[in-house]
C-alpha positions in Angstrom: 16.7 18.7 23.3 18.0 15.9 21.3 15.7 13.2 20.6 17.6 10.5 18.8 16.0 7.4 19.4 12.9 8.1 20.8 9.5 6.7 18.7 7.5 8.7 16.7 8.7 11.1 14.0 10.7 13.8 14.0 7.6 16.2 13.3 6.2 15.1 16.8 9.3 15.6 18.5 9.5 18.8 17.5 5.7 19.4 18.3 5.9 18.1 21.5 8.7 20.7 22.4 6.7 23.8 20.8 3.6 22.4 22.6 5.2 21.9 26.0 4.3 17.7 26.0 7.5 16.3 25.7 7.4 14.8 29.1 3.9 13.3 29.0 4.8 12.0 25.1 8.3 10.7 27.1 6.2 9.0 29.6 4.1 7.1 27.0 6.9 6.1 24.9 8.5 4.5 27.7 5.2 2.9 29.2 3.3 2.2 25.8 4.7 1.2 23.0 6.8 -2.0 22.3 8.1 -3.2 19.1 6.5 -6.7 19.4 2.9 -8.0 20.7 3.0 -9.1 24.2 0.5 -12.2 25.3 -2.6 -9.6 25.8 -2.0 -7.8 22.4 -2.1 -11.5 21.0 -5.5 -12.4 22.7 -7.1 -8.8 21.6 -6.3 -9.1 18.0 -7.5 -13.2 17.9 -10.8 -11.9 18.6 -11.1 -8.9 16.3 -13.6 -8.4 13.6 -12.5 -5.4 11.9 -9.4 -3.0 11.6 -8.6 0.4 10.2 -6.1 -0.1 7.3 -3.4 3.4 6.7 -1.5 3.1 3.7 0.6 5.6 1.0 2.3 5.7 -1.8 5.9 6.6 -2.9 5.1 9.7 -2.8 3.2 10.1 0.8 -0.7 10.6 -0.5 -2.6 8.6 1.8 -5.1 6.1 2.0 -7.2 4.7 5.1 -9.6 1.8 5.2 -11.7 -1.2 6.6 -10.9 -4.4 6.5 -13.7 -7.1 8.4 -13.4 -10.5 8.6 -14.5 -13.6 11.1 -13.1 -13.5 14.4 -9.1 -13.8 14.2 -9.6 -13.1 10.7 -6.3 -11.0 11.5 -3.8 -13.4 12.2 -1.1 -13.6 15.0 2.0 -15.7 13.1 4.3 -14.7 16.0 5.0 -11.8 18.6 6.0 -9.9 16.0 4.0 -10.9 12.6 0.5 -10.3 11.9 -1.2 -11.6 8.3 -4.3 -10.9 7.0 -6.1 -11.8 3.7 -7.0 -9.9 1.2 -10.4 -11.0 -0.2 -12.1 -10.1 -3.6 -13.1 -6.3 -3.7 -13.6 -3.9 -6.3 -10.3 -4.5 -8.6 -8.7 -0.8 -7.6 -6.5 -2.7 -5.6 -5.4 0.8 -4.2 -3.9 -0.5 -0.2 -2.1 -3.2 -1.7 -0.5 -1.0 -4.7 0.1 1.3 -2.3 2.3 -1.3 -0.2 3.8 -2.7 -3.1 5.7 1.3 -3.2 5.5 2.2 0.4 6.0 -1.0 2.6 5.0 1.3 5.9 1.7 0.5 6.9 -0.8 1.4 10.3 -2.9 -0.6 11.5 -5.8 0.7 14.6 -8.4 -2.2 15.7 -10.7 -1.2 18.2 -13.2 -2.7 20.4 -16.6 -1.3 20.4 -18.6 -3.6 22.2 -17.2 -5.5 25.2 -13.6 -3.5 26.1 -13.7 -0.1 24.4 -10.5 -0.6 24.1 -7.8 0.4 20.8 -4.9 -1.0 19.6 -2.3 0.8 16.8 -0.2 -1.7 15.4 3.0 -0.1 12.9 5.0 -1.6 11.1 6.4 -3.0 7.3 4.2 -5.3 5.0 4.5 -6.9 1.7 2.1 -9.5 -0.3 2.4 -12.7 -0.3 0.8 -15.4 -2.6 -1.8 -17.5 -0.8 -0.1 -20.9 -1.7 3.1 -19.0 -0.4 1.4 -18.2 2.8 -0.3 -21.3 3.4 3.2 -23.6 2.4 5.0 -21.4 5.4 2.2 -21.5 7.4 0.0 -24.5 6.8 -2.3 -23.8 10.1 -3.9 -21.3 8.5 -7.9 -21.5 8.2 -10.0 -22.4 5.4 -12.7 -20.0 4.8 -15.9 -22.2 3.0 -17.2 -18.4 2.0 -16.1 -18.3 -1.8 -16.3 -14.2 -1.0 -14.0 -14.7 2.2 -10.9 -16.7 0.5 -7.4 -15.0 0.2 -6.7 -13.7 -3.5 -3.6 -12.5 -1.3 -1.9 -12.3 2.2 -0.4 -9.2 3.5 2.3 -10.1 6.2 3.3 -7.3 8.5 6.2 -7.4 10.3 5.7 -5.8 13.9 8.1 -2.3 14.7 5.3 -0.4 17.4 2.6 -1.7 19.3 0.8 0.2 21.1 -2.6 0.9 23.2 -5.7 3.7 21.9 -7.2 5.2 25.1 -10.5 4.4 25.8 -12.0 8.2 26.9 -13.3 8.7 23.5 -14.6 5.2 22.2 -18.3 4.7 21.9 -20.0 1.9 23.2 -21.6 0.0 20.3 -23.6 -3.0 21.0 -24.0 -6.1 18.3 -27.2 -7.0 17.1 -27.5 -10.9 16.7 -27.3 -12.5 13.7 -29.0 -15.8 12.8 -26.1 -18.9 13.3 -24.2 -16.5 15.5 -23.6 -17.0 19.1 -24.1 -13.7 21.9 -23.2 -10.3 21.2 -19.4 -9.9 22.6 -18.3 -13.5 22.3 -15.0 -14.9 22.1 -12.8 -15.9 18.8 -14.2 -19.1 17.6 -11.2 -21.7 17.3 -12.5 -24.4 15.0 -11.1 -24.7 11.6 -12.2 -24.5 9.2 -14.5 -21.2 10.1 -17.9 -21.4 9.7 -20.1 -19.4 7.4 -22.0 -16.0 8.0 -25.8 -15.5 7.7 -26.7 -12.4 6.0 -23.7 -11.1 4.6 -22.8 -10.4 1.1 -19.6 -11.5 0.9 -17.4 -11.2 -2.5 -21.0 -10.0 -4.2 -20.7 -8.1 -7.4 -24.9 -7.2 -6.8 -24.8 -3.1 -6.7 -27.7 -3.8 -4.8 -26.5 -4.8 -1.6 -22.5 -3.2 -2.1 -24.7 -0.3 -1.2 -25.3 0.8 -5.1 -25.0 4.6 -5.8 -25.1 5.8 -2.1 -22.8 9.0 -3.2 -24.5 10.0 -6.5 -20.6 9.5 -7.9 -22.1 7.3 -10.7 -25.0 9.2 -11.7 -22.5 12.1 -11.7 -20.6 10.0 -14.6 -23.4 9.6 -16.4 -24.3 13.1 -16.5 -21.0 14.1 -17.3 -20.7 16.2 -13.9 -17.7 14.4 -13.4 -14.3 16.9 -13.1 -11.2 14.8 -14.2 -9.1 14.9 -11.7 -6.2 17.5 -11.6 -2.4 16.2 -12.7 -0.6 15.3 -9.2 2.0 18.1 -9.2 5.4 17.0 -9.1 7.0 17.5 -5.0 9.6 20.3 -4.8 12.2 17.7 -3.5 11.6 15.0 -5.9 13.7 16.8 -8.1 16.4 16.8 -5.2 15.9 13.4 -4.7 16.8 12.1 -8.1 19.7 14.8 -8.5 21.8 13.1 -5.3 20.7 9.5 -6.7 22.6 10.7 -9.4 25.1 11.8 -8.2 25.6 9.0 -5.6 26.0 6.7 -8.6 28.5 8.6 -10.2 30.7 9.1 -7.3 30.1 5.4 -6.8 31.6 4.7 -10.4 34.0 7.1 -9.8 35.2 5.1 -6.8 35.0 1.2 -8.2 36.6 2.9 -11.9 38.3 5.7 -11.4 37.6 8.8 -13.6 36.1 7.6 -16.8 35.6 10.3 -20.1 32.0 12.1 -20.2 29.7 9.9 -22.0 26.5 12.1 -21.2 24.1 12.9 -18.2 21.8 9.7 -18.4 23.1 6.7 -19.3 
């Protein structure tokens, strides 16, 4: 069956034929997923805390993480633009590289404590400049946490939106915090935010980034470290470049007309 047009990839498509679920996937894909945030999307991510963060790079190697923040830390610019900041971390800068080759990012939020309730959110992101970001959108809040102010933005611009079941979500509850209001309440809306008791925000102390949890370090200093093996080249990079190639030349070839051999790469 031809599946042209349908979300999802083509790998899924063709899973869901060999696996028989082609119906059921149909039936979400015309239920589930928009391509913009509709008004209860909107109110879910305003009060948001945290979010899974899927990235790659050029050449598809993966990276997933956590991004936290204050309530609405994730920011709803319109029904189909999100933005969130990017605050001082550990200098790897490995997401945001990541994005800088492979706009295509995922995003999951999911609530733990008062819903149980997920939310994937796809779509194409670049970074933008805090002054940038703020000069576009001059609404935005002003953290007074020097460890919770943008270095960056990234701005993600909205092509699925879509629910995660709740069947398999645990129910977490918060433990209260000093300066905090009840466990499960909603986004605050005053700007600029106020700050957090107790958390280590920005902080360079080993200490309380959790030090050497993992060993890694200690495994440096021992020399137990294994450098890591030379990323081997993908069988169809080579095919890649080849029709660049040859897509340039023809396109010469078209705008010139046939021109002596001058050599393969100039």
């Amino acid at each position: 069956m031809e599946r042209t047009g349908r979300p999802g990839s083509d790998g899924e498509h063709r899973l869901q034929q060999r696996l028989g679920t082609a119906d059921r996937a149909d039936r979400f894909y015309d239920e589930q997923v928009l391509d913009h945030l509709n008004v209860r999307m909107r109110e879910f991510i305003g009060r948001q805390e945290m979010f899974f963060l899927a990235t790659s790079d050029r050449h598809g190697e993966c990276d997933s993480t956590f991004r936290a923040g204050p309530p609405g830390f994730l920011e709803v610019l319109d029904g189909r633009t999100l933005a969130y900041p990017e605050y001082r971390g550990n200098g790897v800068l490995a997401s945001l590289g990541n994005i800088e080759e492979n706009p295509h990012v995922g995003i999951l939020m999911v609530d733990f404590f008062r819903d149980r309730i997920g939310l994937h959110v796809n779509g194409r992101a670049r970074v933008v400049e805090d002054d940038e970001m703020r000069s576009r959108h001059p609404g935005l809040p002003v953290d007074p946490v020097p460890g919770r102010r943008a270095v960056v933005w990234v701005e993600v611009a909205v092509e699925e939106a879509y629910i995660h079941c709740a069947k398999h979500i645990p129910h977490l509850q918060k433990v209260p915090a000093r300066g905090r209001g009840r466990a499960g309440d909603g986004p605050r809306t005053d700007r600029p935010r106020e700050p957090e008791q107790g958390r280590a925000w920005g902080t360079d102390d080993v200490k309380r980034k959790g030090g050497d949890f993992f060993g890694a370090a200690a495994e440096a200093r021992e020399g137990r470290r294994t450098p890591p093996a030379e990323r081997p080249a993908r069988p169809e990079e080579w095919l890649e470049e080849a029709e660049r190639v040859l897509a340039e030349a023809r396109r010469r070839a078209a705008e010139k007309g046939p021109q002596p051999f001058s050599g393969w790469f100039r």
